[in-house]
N, C-alpha and C positions, 0 to 999 in steps of 0.2 A: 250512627250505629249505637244502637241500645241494647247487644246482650248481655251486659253487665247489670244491667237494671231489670231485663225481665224476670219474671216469679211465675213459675211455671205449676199448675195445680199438681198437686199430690198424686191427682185419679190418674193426669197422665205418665208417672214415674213406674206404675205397674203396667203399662199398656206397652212402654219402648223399652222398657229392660230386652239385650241383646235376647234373641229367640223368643222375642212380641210375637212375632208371627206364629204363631205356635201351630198345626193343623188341628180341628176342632178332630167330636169323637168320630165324625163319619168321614174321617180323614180329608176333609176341605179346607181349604185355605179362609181365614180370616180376611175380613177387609182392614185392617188396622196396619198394613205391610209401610214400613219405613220408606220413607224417602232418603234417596243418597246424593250428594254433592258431594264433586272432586273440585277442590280450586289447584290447578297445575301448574306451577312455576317451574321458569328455563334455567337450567345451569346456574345452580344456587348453591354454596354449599350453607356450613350454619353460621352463615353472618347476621344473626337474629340473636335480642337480648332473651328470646325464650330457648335458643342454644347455645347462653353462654357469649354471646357477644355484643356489649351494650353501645356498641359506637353509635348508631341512631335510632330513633325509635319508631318502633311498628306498632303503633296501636292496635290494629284490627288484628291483625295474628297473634299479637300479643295478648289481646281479649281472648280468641280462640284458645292459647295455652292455659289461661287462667283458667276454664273454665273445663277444657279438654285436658287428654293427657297426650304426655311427648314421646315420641320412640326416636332421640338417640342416634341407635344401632338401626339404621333403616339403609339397604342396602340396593345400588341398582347394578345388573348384571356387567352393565358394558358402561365405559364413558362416555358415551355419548346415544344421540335420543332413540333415532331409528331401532337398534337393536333393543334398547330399552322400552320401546312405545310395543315392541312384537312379545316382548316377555309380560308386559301388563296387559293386553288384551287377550294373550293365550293360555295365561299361568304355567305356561312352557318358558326354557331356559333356550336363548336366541341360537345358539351353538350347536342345540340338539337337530334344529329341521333349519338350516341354510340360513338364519334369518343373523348374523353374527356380523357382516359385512359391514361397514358405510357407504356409501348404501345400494341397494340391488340394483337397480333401475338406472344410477346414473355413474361419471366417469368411466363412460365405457372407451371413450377417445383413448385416455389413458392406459386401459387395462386390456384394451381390444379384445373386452367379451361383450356377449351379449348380454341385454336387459333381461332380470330374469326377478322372478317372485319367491321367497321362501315358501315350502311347502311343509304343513307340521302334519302328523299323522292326520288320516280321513276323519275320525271320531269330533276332531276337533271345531270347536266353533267359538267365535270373538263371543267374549264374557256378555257384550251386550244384548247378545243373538241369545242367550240364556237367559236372560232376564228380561226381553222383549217377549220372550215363548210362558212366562209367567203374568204377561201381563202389564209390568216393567214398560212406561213413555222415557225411550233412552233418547235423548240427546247432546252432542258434541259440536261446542264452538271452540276452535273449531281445525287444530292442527289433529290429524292421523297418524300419519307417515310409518305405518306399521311393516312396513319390508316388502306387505305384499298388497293388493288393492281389496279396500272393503267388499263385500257381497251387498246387494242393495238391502239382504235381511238384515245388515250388522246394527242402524240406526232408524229409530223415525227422522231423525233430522241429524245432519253434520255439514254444520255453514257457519258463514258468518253471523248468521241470525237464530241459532238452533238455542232455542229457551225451552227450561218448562214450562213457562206460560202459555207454551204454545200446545198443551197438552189437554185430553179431555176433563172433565170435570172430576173431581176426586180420583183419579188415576196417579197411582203410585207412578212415582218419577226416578230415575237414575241419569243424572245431569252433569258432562263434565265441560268445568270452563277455563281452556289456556293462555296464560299470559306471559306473552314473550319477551315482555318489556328486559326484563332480567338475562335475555338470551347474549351469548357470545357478542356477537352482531353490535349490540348495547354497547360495545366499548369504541366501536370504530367511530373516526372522526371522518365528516364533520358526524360531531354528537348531535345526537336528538334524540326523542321518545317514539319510538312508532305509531305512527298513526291507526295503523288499525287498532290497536288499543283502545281505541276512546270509545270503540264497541262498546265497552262493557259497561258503561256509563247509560245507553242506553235503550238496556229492558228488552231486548230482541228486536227493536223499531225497525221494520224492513223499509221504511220511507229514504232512511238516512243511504246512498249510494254509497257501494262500495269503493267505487271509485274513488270519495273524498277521502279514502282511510291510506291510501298507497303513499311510499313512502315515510319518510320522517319529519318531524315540528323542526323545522327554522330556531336559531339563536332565541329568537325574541321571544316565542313563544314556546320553549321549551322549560317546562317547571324547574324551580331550581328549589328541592327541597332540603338539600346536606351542606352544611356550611362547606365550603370549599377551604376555607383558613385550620380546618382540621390536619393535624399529623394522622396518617393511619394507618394502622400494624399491618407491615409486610412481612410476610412468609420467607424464613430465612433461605430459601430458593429463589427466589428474584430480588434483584437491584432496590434500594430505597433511594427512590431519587424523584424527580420532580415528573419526570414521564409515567413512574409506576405510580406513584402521588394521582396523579390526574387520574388515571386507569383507575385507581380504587376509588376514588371519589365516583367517577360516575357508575362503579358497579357500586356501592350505597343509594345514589342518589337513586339507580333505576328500580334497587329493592324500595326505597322508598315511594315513588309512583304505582310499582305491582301492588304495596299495601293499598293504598286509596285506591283501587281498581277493584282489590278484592272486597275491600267492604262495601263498594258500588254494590256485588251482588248479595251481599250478609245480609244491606239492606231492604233490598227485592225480598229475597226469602222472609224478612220481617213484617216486611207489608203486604204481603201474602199471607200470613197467619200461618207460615209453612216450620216456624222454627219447634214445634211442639213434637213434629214427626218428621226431624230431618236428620241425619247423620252427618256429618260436613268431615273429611279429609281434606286435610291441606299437606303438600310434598310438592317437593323439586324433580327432576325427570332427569338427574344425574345432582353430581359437582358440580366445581364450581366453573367460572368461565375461563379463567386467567391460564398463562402459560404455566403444563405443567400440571395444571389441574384436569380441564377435558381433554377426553379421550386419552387419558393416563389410568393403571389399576391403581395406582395405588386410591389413599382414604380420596384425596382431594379431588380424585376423580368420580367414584362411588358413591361417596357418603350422601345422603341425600337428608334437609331437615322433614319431619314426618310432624302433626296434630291429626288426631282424632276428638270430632267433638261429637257428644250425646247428649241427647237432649234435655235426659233427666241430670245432665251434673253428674253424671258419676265419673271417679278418679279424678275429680276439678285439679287440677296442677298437680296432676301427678308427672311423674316421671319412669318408664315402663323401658328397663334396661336391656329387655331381649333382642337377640337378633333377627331382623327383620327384614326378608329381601322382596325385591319389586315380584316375583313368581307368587311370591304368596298374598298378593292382590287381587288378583281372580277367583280366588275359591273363598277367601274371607267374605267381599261381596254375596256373593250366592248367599254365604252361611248368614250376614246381615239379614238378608229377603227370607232367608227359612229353605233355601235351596240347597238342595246338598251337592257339594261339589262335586265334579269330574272325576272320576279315578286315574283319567292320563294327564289329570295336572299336575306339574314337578311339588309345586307350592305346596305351601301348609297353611291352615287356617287360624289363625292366631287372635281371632274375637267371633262373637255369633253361636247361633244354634246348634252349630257342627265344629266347634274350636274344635281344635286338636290339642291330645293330652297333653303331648309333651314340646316344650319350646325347641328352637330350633340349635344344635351346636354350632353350625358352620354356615357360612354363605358363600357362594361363588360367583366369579366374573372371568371375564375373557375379553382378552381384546386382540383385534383381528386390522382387516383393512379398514383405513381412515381415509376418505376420498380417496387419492389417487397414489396413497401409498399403503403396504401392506407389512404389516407382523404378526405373530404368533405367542402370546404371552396368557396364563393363565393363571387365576389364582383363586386359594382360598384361606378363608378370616375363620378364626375362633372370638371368643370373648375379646381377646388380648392380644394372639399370635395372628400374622399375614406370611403366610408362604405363598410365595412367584415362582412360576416356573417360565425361563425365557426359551423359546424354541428356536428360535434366530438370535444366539447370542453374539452372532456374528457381525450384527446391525446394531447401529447405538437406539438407547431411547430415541434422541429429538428426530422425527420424522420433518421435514420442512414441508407440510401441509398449506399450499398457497393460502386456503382460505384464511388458519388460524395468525398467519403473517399478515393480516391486516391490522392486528391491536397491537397498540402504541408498543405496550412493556414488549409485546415479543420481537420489533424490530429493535428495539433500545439493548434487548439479549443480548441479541446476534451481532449487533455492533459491540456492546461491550465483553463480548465473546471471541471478535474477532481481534479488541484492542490490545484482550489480552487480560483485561479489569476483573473478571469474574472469580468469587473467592471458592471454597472447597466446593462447598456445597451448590451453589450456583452452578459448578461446571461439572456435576452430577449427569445432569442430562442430557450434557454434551459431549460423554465418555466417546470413545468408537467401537467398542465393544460394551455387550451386557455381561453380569456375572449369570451363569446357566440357572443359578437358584439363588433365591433370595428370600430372609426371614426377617420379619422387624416384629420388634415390640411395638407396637400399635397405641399402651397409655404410655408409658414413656418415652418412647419418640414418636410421637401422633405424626410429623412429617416423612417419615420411613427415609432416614438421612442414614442408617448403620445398620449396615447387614450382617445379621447375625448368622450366617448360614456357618461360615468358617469358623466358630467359635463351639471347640468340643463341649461345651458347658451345656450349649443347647442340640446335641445332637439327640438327645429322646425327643425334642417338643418335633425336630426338621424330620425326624422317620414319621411320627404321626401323624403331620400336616401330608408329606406324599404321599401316603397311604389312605390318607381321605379323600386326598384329588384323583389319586388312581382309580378310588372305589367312585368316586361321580364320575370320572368321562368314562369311565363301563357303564355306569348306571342310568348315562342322560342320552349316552351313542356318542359324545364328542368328540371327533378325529381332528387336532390340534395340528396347526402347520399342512393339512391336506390342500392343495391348490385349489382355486377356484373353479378353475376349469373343470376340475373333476369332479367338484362337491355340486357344479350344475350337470354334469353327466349325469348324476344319482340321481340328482333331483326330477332330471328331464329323463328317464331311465334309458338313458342312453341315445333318446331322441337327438335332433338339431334343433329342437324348437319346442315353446313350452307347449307342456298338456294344455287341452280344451274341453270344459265341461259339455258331456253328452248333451244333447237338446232333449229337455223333458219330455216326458210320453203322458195323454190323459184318456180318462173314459170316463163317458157316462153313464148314470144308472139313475133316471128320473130325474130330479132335481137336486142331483150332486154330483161333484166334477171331483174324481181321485186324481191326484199329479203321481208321475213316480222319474227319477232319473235313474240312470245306468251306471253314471259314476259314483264308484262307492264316496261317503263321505260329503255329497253334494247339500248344498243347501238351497231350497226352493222358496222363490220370493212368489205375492202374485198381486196384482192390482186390480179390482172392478170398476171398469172404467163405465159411467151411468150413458143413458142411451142418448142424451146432448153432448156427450163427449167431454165430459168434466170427470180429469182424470185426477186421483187422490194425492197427496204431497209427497206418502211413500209409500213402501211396497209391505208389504203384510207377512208372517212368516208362515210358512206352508207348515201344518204338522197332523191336520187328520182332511178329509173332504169335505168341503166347501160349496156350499147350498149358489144355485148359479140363479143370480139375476136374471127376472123374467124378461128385462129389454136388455140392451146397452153390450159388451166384451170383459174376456178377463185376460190380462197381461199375465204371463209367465217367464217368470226367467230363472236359472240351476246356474251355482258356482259355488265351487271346490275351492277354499282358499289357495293360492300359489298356482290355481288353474288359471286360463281366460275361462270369461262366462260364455254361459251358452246362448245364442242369440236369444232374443225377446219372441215368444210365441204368442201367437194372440189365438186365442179361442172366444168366437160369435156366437153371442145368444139368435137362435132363428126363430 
């Protein structure tokens, strides 16, 4: 990897300055539209010498800070992914349209409801479906998990092999690439690195079988990049002992392998000649992994590390202290491309053509059902102050989540919870009761250990935290502690079963085919499939009528996010 060495011309420093894209005088789009790469790591919080923590070293993100700037204060809604992956694809806040769950679709054994999809207003459409309609080769390798099922319009590609390489010639790209190595999962024993990982190694190669990527590398061959004879700082909420020891070893070591993964693709885009017009995001898709940290509000769960890098260098190591939540990802993108954002997206736009004036004061989160258990906790951050509000104080924090009971420390808790061993703090999250409100100091006690709520000293800061949470669940529609059952009642509007997008309607008029669907909000894919039956990789976004091939059929299909779609139509050239 050699962006530290590259020397980029001057001519293109005025071409990618944010809002490159400028619209010429006859209001058209330029061809000069950036390229954007997401490199997306699991359940990380800032255990990076570019946030402050030097236990090992990341070259490649570490180059990326150097050269990028860091946002700190970057904020995800939920602690965990699913609600989080619904608020970065929607620029919607997950709480607002059913998407708040873990997760819709499954433990229904448990919950004995039905599998059901988040539905966010009609208007709305995945950030990619926006920038596919500008022209935008989106592809995603290769996790989703958005609450509700993609529409075939949302990606040209979402696989294990989904590259921009696999894109037309000079077409602007929007590329996101996940690497899980860092995910929860990464702690259980027996350890090893996932195999499917090694994807990224190579280049989209669709030769390489999936198949060889399932499961985990073996002892022998799983990299050992972190000295293991390391001491390593534990959070004074869990045990220091030689089980949480091991656990943090191999969440270093796994951050270690995500780095060499990520500069696998730094170096793709190098040898592409693509780093001149590329924008590169690097962030985590919550907190961290450990007990405690996911699926908790507090920072350890939320906080996520953030780089933005540009191409021309500007802000090289800086440091950009605003706050920044995962909602105002969707609309900053757009404003990247020169698109102006949604009006029904929560987010703000915080870089690009269409920034927004003013930075943001507050961020929020919510945490709801965790697989097969469920709470009601809400909160919101200023610079400084975190006010909780518990809705179930009647419930203690530690939910016993079978899945999260698989990592070492969290059975070594529970045993030395049950020994009796655990000191003040330790046995926080083991209360049996919540307190109904909760305020921490966020710099001075960065692990929210003392609740400030009962302390008359800060009763102006606790009125004006409720009063901001009160003003967003009016302002987002979030009904806090509403049952399940009922929040799919609204959704399904009272049905027993989910909506189904109308089947499109078309007509012709010479040699052009108008679609139109019934369901408001629907989004209309369509494929020409040529007249030997060689049918396209994906499906095309419908947005004016479409000139019909003089042999061959055209594939139609209509879906409403949080709908089913509507059967596939086909229409015959005669």
């Amino acid at each position: 990897m050699t962006l530290l060495r590259r020397i980029f011309p001057i001519l293109f420093a005025s071409i990618i300055v944010l809002g490159s894209c400028q619209n010429t005088d006859r209001g058209e789009p330029t061809t000069m539209r950036p390229n954007i790469v997401w490199l997306v790591t699991e359940d990380m919080g800032h255990y990076l010498p570019a946030f402050g923590d030097s236990t090992i070293k990341t070259p490649n993100i570490s180059r990326l800070a150097a050269e990028g700037v860091r946002y700190p204060n970057f904020f995800s809604p939920s602690g965990v992914c699913a609600p989080s992956r619904a608020a970065i694809a929607t620029g919607l806040y997950p709480s607002s349209f059913g998407a708040n769950h873990m997760r819709t679709g499954s433990h229904t054994d448990h919950t004995g409801l039905p599998k059901y999809e988040a539905i966010p207003p009609p208007e709305t459409r995945m950030m990619s479906e926006w920038l596919r309609m500008e022209g935008y080769y989106c592809s995603n390798n290769v996790k989703e998990d958005y609450q509700f099922r993609a529409p075939v319009t949302a990606w040209d590609e979402s696989s294990y092999y989904a590259h921009f390489r696999n894109r037309k010639d000079g077409q602007p790209f929007f590329a996101i690439f996940n690497f899980t190595t860092t995910h929860e999962s990464g702690l259980f024993e027996p350890y090893g690195i996932r195999k499917n990982e090694l994807r990224h190694y190579h280049s989209g190669d669709t030769s390489i079988s999936q198949q060889t990527w399932n499961g985990k590398t073996g002892p022998e061959e799983t990299p050992v990049l972190v000295d293991s004879t390391i001491h390593f700082n534990v959070p004074p909420y869990l045990p220091d002992n030689e089980v949480t020891q091991r656990d943090m070893w191999k969440l270093y070591n796994n951050i270690a392998e995500m780095d060499r993964q990520l500069g696998a693709i730094l170096d793709q885009l190098e040898e592409d000649g693509l780093l001149d017009n590329t924008i590169i995001f690097f962030y985590a898709d919550h907190g961290g992994p450990l007990p405690r940290q996911k699926r908790l509000i507090y920072d350890s769960g939320l906080k996520s590390p953030m780089i933005v890098w540009f191409p021309d260098k500007r802000g090289a190591g800086s440091i950009d202290e605003q706050l920044v939540s995962f909602i105002d990802l969707a609309p900053t993108v757009l404003s990247l491309a020169d698109i102006a954002p949604k009006d029904y997206m929560h987010g703000q736009t915080f870089l690009g053509s269409h920034k927004t004036a003013d930075e943001r004061s507050y961020i929020h989160g919510a945490a709801d059902r965790f697989d097969e258990f469920t709470d009601a906790i809400r909160a919101v951050r200023g610079p400084q102050y975190k006010y909780i509000r518990n809705y179930r104080p009647e419930q203690p924090y530690y939910l016993p989540v079978s899945y999260r009971e698989q990592i070492p420390t969290m059975k070594e808790l529970l045993r030395l919870r049950d020994a009796g061993q655990l000191n003040e703090y330790q046995m926080q999250w083991f209360r049996e009761t919540k307190d109904p409100e909760e305020l921490f100091d966020c710099i001075n006690d960065p692990h929210e250990l003392n609740n400030l709520a009962g302390d008359p000293a800060y009763a102006n800061k606790l009125n004006a935290m409720r009063t901001e949470m009160d003003r967003w669940l009016t302002q987002v529609g979030d009904q806090p502690n509403l049952p399940e059952r009922e929040l799919i009642d609204q959704l399904w509007d009272g049905k027993d079963q989910q909506p189904v997008t109308m089947e499109p309607t078309f007509e012709v008029n010479g040699d052009q085919l108008t679609i139109t669907c019934g369901t408001k909000g629907a989004s209309i894919g369509y494929q020409v499939v040529s007249e030997s039956g060689q049918q396209p990789e994906s499906w095309q976004v419908y947005s004016k009528p479409i000139t019909i091939p003089q042999q061959g059929k055209v594939l139609i299909q209509a879906h409403r996010i949080g709908y089913q779609p509507s059967k596939t139509l086909t229409y015959t050239v005669n």
